[in-house]
C-alpha positions as CSV (number, residue, x, y, z in Angstrom):
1,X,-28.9,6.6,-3.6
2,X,-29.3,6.7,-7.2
3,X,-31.8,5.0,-9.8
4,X,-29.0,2.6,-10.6
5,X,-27.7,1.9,-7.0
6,X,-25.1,4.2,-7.0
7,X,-24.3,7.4,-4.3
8,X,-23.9,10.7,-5.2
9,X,-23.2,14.0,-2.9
10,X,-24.5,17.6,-3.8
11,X,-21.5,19.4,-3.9
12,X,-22.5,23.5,-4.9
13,X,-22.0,25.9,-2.8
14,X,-20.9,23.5,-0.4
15,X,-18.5,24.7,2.5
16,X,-15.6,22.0,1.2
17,X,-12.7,22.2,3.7
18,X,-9.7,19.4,3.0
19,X,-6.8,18.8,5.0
20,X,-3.3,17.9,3.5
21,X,-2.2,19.7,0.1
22,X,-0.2,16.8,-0.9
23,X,-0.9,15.2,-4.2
24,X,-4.0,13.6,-2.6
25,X,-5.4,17.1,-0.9
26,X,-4.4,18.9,-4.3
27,X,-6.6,16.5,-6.6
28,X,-9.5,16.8,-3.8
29,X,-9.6,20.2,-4.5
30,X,-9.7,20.2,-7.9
31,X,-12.6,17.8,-7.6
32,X,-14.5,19.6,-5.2
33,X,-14.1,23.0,-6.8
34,X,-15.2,21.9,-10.0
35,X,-17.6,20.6,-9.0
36,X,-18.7,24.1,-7.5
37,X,-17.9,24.3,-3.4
38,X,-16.2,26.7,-2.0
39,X,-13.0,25.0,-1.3
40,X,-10.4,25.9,1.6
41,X,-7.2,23.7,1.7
42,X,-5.4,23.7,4.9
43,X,-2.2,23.0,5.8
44,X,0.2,23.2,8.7
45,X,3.0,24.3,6.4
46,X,4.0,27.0,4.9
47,X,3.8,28.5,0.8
48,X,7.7,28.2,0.6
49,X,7.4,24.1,1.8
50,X,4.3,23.4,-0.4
51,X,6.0,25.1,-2.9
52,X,3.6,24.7,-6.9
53,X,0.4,23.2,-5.3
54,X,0.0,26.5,-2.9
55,X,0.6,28.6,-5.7
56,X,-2.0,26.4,-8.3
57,X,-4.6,27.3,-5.5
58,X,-4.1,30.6,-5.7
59,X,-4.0,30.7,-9.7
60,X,-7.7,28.8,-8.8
61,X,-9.0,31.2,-6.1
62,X,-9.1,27.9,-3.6
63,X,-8.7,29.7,-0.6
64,X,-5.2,28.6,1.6
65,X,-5.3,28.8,5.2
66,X,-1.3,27.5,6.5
67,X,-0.3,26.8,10.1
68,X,-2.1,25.5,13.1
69,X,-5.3,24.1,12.2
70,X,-8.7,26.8,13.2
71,X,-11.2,24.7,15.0
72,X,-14.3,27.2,14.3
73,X,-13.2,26.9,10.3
74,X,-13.8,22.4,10.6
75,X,-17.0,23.7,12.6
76,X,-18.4,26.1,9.9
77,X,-17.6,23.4,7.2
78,X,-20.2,21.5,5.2
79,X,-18.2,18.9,4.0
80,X,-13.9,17.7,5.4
81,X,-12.3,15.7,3.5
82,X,-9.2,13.9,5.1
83,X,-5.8,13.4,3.1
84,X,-4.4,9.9,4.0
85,X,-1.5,11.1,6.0
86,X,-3.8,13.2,8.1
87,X,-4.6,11.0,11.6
88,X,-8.5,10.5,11.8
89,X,-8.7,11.1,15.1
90,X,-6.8,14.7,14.9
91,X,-8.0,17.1,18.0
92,X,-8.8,20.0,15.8
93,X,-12.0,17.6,14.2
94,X,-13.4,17.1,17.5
95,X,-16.3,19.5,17.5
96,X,-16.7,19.2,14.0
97,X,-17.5,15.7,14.2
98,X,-19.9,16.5,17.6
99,X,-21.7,18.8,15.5
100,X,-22.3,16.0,12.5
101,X,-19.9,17.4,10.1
102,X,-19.2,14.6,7.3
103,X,-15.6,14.0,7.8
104,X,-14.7,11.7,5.3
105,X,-11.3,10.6,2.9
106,X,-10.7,11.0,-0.3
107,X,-11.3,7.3,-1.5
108,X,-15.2,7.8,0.1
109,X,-15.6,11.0,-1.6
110,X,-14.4,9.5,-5.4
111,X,-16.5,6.0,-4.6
112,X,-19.6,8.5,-4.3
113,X,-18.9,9.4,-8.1
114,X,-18.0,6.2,-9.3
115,X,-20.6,3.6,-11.2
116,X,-17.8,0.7,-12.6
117,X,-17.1,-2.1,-10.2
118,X,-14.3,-1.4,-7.9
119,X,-11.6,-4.0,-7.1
120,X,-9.6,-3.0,-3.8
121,X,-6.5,-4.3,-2.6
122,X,-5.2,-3.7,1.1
123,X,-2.5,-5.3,3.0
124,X,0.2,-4.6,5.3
125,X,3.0,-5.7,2.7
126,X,2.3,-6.4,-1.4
127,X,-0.6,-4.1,-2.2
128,X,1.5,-2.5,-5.1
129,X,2.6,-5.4,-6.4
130,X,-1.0,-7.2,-6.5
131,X,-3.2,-4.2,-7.2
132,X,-0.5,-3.7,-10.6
133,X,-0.9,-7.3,-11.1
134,X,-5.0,-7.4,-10.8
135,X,-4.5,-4.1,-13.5
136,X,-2.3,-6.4,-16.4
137,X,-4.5,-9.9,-16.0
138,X,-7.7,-7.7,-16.8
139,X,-5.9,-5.4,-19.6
140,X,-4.3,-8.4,-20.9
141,X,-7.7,-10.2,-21.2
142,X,-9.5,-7.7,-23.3
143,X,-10.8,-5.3,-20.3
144,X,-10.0,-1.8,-20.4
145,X,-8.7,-1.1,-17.0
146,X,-8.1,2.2,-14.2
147,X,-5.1,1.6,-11.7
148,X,-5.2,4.0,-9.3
149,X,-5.5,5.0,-5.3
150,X,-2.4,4.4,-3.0
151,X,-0.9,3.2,-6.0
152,X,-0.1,6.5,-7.0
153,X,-2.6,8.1,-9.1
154,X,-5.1,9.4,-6.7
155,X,-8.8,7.3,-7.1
156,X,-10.6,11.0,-7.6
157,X,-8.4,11.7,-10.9
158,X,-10.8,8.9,-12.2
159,X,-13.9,10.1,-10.8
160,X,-13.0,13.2,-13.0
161,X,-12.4,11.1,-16.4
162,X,-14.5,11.6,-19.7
163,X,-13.8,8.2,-20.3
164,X,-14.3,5.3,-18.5
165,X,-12.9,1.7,-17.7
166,X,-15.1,-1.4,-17.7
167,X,-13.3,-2.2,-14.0
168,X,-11.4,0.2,-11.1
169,X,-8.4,-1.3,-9.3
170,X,-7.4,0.7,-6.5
171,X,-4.5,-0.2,-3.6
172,X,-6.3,1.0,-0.4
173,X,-4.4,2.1,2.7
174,X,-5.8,1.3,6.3
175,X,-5.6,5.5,6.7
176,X,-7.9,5.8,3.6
177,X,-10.2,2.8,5.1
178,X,-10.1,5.0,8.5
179,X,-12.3,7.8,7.0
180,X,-14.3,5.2,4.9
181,X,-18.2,5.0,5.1
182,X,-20.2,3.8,2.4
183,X,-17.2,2.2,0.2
184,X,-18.1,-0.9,-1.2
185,X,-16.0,-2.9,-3.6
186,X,-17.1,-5.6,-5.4
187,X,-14.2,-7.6,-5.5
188,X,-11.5,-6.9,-2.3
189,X,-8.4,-8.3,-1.2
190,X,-7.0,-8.5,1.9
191,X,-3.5,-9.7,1.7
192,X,-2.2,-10.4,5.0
193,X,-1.9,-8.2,8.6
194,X,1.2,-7.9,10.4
195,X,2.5,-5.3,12.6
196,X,2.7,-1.7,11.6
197,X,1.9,1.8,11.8
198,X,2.0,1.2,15.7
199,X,2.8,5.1,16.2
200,X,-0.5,6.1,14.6
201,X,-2.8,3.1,15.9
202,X,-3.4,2.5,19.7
203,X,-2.4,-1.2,18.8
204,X,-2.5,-3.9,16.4
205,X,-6.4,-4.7,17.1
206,X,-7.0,-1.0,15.9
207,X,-4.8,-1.8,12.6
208,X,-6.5,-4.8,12.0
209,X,-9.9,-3.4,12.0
210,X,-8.8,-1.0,10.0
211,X,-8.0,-3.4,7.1
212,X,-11.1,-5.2,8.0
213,X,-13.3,-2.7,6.9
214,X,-12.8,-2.8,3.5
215,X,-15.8,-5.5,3.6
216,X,-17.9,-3.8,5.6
217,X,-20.6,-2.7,2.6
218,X,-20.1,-6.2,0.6
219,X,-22.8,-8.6,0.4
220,X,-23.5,-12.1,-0.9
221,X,-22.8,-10.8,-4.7
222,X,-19.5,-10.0,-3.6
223,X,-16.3,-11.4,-3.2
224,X,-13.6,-11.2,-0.7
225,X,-10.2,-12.7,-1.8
226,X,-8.3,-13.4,1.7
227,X,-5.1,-15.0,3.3
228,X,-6.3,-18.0,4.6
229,X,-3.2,-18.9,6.5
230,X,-2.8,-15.6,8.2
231,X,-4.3,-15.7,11.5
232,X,-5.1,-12.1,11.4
233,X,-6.8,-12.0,8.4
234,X,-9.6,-15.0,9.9
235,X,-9.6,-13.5,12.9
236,X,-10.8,-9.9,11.1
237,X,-13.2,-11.1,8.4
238,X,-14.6,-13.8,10.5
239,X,-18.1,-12.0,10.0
240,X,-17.6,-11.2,6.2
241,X,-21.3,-11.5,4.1
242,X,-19.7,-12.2,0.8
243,X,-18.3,-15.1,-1.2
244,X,-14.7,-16.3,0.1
245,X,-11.7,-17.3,-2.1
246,X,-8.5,-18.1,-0.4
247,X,-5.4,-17.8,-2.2
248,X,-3.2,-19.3,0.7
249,X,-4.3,-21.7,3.5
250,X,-7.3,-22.9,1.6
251,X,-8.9,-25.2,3.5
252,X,-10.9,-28.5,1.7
253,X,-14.4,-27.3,1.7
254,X,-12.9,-23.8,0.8
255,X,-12.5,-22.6,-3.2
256,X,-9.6,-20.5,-4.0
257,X,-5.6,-21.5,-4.2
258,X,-3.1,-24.0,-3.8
259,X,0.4,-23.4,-4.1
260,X,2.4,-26.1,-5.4
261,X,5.8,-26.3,-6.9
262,X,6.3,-25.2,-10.2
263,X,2.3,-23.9,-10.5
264,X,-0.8,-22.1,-8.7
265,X,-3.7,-24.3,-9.2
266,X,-7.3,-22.5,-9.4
267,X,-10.4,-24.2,-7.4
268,X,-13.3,-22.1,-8.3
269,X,-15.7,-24.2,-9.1
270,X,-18.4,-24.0,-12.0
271,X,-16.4,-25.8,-14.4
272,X,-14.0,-23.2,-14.5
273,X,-10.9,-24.4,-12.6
274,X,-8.0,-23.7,-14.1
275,X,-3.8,-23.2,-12.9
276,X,-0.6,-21.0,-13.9
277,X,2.8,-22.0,-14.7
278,X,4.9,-20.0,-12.1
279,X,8.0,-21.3,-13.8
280,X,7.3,-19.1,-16.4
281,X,6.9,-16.0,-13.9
282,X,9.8,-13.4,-12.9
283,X,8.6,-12.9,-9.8
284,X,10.7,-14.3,-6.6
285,X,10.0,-15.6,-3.5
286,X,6.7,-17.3,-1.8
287,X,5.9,-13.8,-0.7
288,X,5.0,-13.2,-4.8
289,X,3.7,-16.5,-5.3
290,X,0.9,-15.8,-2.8
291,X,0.6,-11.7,-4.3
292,X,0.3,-13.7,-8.1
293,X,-2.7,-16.3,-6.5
294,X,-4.8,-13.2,-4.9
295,X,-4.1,-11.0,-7.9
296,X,-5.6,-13.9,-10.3
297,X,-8.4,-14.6,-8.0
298,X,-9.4,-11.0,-8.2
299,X,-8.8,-10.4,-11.9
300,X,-10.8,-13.1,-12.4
301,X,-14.1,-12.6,-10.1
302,X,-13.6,-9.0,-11.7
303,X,-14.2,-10.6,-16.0
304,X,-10.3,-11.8,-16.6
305,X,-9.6,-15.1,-18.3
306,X,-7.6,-18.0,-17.3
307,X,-5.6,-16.9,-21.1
308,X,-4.5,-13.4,-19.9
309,X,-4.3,-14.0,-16.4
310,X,-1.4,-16.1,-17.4
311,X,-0.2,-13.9,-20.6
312,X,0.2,-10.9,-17.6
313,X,1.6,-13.0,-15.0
314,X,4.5,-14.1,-17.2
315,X,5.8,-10.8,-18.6
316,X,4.9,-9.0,-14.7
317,X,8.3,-7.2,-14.3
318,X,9.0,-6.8,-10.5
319,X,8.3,-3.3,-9.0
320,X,11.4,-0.3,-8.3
321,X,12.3,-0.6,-4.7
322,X,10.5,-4.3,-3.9
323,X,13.7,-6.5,-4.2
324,X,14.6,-4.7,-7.2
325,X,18.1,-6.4,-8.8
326,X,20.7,-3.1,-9.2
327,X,23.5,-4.1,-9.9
328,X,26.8,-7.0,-9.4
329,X,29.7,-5.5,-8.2
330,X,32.5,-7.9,-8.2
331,X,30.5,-11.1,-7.8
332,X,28.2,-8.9,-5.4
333,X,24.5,-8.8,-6.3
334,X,23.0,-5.4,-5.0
335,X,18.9,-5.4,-4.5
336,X,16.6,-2.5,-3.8
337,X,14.2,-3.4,-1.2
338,X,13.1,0.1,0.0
339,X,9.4,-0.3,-0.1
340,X,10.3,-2.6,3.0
341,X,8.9,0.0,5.9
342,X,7.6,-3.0,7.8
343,X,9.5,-5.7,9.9
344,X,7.6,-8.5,7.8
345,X,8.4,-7.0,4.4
346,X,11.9,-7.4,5.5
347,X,11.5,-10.8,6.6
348,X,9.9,-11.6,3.3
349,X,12.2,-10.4,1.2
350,X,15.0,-12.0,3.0
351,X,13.1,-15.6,2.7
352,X,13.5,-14.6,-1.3
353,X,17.6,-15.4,-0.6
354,X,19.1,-18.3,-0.4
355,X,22.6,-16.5,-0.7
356,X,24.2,-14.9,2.7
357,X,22.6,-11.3,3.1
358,X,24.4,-8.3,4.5
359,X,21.1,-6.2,5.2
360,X,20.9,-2.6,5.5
361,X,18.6,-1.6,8.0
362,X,16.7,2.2,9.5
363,X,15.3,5.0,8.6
364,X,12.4,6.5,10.8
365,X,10.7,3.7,13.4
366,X,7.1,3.0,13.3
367,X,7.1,1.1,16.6
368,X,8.6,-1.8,15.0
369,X,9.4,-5.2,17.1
370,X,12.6,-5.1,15.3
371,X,13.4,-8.3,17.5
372,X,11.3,-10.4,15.9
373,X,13.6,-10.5,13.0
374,X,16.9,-12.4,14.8
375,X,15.4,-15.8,14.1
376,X,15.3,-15.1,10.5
377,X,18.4,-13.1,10.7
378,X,20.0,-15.9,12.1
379,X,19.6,-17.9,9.6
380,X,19.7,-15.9,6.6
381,X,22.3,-12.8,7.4
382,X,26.1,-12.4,7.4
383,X,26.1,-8.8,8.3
384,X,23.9,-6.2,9.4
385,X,24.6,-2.3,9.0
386,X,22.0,0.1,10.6
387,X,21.5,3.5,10.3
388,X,19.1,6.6,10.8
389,X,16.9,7.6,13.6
390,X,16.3,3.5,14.7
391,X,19.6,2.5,14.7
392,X,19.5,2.8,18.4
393,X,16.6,1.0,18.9
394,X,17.7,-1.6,15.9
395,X,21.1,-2.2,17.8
396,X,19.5,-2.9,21.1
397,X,17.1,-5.4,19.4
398,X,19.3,-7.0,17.4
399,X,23.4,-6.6,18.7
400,X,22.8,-9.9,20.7
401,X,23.1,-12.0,17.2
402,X,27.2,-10.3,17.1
403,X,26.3,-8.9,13.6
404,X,25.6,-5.1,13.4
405,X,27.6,-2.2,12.5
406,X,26.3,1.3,12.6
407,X,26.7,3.7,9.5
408,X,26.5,7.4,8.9
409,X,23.9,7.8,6.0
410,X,23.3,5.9,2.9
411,X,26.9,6.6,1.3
412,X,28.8,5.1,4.5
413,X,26.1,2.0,4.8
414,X,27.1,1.4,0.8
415,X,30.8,1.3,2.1
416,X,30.2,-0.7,4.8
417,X,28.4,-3.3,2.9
418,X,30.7,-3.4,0.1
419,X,33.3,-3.8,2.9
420,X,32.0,-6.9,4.4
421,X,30.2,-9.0,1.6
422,X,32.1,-11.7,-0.2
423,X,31.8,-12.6,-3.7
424,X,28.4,-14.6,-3.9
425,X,26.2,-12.5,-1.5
426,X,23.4,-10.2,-1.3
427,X,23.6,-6.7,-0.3
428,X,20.0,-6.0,0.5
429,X,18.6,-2.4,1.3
430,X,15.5,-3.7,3.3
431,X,15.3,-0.8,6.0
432,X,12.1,-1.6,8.0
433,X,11.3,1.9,8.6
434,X,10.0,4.8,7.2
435,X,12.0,6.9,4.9
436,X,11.0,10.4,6.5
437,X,13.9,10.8,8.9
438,X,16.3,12.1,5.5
439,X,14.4,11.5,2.7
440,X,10.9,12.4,1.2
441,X,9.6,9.1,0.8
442,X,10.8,5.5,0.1
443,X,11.6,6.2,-3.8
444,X,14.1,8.8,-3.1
445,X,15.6,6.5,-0.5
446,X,15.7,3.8,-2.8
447,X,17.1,6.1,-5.7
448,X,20.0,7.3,-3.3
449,X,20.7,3.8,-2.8
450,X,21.4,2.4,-6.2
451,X,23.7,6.0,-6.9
452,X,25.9,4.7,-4.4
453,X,25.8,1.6,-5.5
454,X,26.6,2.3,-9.1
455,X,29.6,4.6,-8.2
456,X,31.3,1.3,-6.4
């Protein structure tokens, strides 16, 4: 621990081995080799699939090793740092971690190098939205402002910077919390925890306390912003040490939220209550409402006023691929949902609707109750057109409600939809599912998507 509080790590001549040259593993070792290790980068593809990033190591001298993982290279390391899509419990780390090895993420690692207050958003479904939002309430109230971690912009990049903000905001996956250790946020949000992830947790305990340890290094200066009316959530901070806002569910003796019609009203005490016209806001659905309350709590705790907290939330445009409008084709509204990889975010976005939906579904399953949907289904969906590796299991879960058809790709689902909507409905790409069964991730999905939609 440093003079002023902080962590730091000794990092020359360190033994640095990182797992995972995606963009994550690539910045790592940037970081780490600057800072004067001696890097290896391993990967279980090959130079052709990694493509620029294995030959930027190379142009560095960052030694590569491709292929099955070594087990005797983790056990000679100093230092392994995890990429977020690498599991924490991988076989190959086994002796490593016997031995004592530091086997950390790359979140830990940057934390160790960072000295501005941290504001950390996690959730199962909205963390983009809320963590962007957090960003434009304190930029909008005078604070100069980093936006970074699952977000897209890895949270090392900043730990590299010249120049610094006077607050971080970082989106923070429950992979990234698996590998954390001394992180500590000042101000974290915990949006809500719903099924997901199911084929890399043992079950839905382990993903909760997952999300739950973002708090695990905050004290009674701290604040924890929290979804009161998620049982989940309760259940998994039920031991939190710092100070509590609620931004749904707020119970009487509780300071936080309350979402009324027409306007968020702000009980935080001190004098300094204040509320937000969400008439004003372009944000849709109760799903946003609830992402607009946590984002203000945070921004707030974190410096932002009442004045730009309001100035950001009403010129917010909503996010690519989170109900993003495309296009109307002959009276036909076409939306973007393709950040949906969960079976809540789906169920969300369809609440946002009070049109009929026909709802493109699939992709690559997760372990996904995909049953838990018919009720909503029911009541909100004309048709339903599956496709990808879960259409099997979507069918079986979901032919009982006498709606689904199954497609061939993205182009035949497009067709299909078109086919079946009438003028005055929703054709909603909401898949449910990960995007890794055709595409490289859920933008390219979403991308492909509104091509097809834009040649009807």
């Amino acid at each position: 621990m440093n003079e002023d509080g902080t962590r730091n790590m000794e990092l020359l001549d360190k033994k640095a081995t990182v797992v995972g040259l995606a963009r994550t593993g690539e910045a790592v070792a940037e970081f780490l080799h600057g800072h004067g290790a001696r890097v290896t980068v391993v990967d279980q593809l090959g130079e052709e699939q990694l493509g620029e990033r294995a030959a930027k190591m190379h142009r560095m001298g960052i030694a590569l090793e491709l292929g099955p993982h070594r087990e005797a290279l983790f056990l000679e390391s100093d230092l392994i740092v995890l990429s977020p899509g690498v599991p924490h419990a991988l076989g190959a780390l086994h002796g490593a971690r016997q031995r004592g090895v530091p086997i950390i993420g790359e979140v830990e690692l940057a934390s160790l190098f960072i000295r501005e207050p941290i504001v950390a958003v996690t959730g199962t479904n909205g963390k983009t939205t809320t963590t962007s939002l957090v960003g434009a309430m304190l930029d909008a109230s005078g604070l100069k402002t980093f936006v970074g971690g699952n977000i897209g912009t890895p949270l090392i990049l900043y730990a590299t910077l010249g120049e610094k903000a006077d607050v971080v905001v970082a989106e923070i996956s429950s992979f990234q919390l698996d590998t954390a250790q001394g992180f500590h946020p000042q101000v974290a949000v915990l949006l809500n925890i719903t099924e997901d992830h199911l084929d890399r947790y043992p079950g839905f305990a382990a993903y909760a306390y997952s999300k739950a340890r973002l708090f695990m290094n905050q004290g009674a200066s701290d604040v924890a912003v929290l979804n009161g009316a998620d049982p989940a959530v309760r259940d998994a901070v039920a031991s939190v040490n710092s100070r509590c806002l609620y931004f749904s569910g707020r119970r009487p003796q509780e300071r936080g939220a309350d979402i009324g019609a027409g306007s968020i009203a702000f009980v935080v005490g001190g004098g300094q209550d204040f509320s937000l016209d969400t008439g004003l806001c372009r944000l849709r659905g109760l799903h946003n409402l609830e992402n607009m309350a946590a984002a203000a709590l945070a921004a707030f705790s974190a410096g932002a006023t009442p004045e730009g907290i309001r100035k950001a939330a009403a010129s917010f445009e909503p996010m690519s691929h989170r109900v993003e409008h495309v296009a109307t084709v002959r009276g036909v509204q076409y939306y973007n949902d393709s950040k949906a990889t969960n079976v809540d975010a789906v169920r969300r976005a369809l609440e946002s609707f009070e049109a009929p939906v026909v709802l493109i579904m699939g992709g690559r399953d997760k372990g996904a109750d995909f049953a838990a949907l018919a009720g909503t289904m029911s009541r909100k969906v004309r048709r339903l057109i599956v496709m990808g590796e879960a259409r099997g299991a979507i069918m079986r879960a979901l032919s009982h409600l006498g709606i689904a058809r199954e497609a061939r790709d993205m182009e035949d689902a497009v067709q299909k939809a078109q086919g079946v909507a009438h003028p005055g409905d929703v054709v909603l790409l909401s898949p449910a599912c990960a995007s890794f069964d055709r595409y490289r991730d859920y933008k390219e999905r979403g991308l492909d998507f509104c091509r097809y939609v834009r040649n009807l």
